[in-house]
NUDRENRO-575631 format. One record per residue (C-alpha): x, y, z. Coordinates in Angstrom, 1 decimal, always signed. Last residue first. Layout:
NUDRENRO-575631
<x = X, y = Y, z = Z>
...
***
This chain:
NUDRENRO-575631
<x = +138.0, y = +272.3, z = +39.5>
<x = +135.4, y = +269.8, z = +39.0>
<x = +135.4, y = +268.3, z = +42.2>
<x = +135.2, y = +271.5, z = +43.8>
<x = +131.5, y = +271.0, z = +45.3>
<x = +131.0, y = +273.8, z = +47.7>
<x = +131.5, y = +276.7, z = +45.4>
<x = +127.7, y = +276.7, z = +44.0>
<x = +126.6, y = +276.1, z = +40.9>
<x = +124.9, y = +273.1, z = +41.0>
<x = +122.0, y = +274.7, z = +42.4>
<x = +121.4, y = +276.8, z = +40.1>
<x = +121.2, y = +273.8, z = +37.3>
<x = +117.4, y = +274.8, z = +36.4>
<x = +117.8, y = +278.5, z = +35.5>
<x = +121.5, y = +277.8, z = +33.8>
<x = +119.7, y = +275.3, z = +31.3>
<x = +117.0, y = +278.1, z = +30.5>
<x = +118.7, y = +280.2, z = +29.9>
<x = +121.4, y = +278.5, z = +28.0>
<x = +118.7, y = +277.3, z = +25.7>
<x = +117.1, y = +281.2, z = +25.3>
<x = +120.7, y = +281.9, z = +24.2>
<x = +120.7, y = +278.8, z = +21.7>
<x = +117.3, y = +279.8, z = +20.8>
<x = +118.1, y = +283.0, z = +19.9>
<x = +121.5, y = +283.2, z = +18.0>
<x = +120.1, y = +280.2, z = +16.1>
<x = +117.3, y = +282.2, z = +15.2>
<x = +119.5, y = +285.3, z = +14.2>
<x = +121.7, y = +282.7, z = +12.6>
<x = +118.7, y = +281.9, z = +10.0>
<x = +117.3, y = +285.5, z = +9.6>
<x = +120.4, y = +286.9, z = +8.6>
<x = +121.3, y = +284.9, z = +5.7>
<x = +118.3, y = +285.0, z = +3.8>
<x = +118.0, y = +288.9, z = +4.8>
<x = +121.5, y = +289.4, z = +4.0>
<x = +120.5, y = +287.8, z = +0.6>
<x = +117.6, y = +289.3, z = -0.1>
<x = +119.1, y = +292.9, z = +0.8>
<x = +122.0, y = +291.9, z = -2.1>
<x = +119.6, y = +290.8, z = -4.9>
<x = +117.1, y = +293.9, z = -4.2>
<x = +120.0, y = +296.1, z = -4.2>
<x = +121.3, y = +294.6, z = -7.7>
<x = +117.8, y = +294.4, z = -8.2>
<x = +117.9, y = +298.2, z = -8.0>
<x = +120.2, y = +298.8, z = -10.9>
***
């Protein structure tokens, strides 16, 4: 019975892993993106509201 436990925790691990990456670069991304566009994000240019 415990590769039936072995079989599931592989698979959450094969599934977790992946979209925990995503998860982290695309946040790290953002971070990054949002760091360098500061200036952009100020209430004086309403053009695009």
């Amino acid at each position: 019975m415990w590769y039936f436990y072995f079989a599931i925790g592989l698979a959450a691990v094969c599934i977790g892993v992946p979209v925990f990456l995503v998860y982290w670069y695309d946040k790290k991304r953002k971070r990054a993106f949002e760091k360098r566009n500061k200036k952009s994000d100020d209430m004086n240019d309403l053009d695009h509201y």
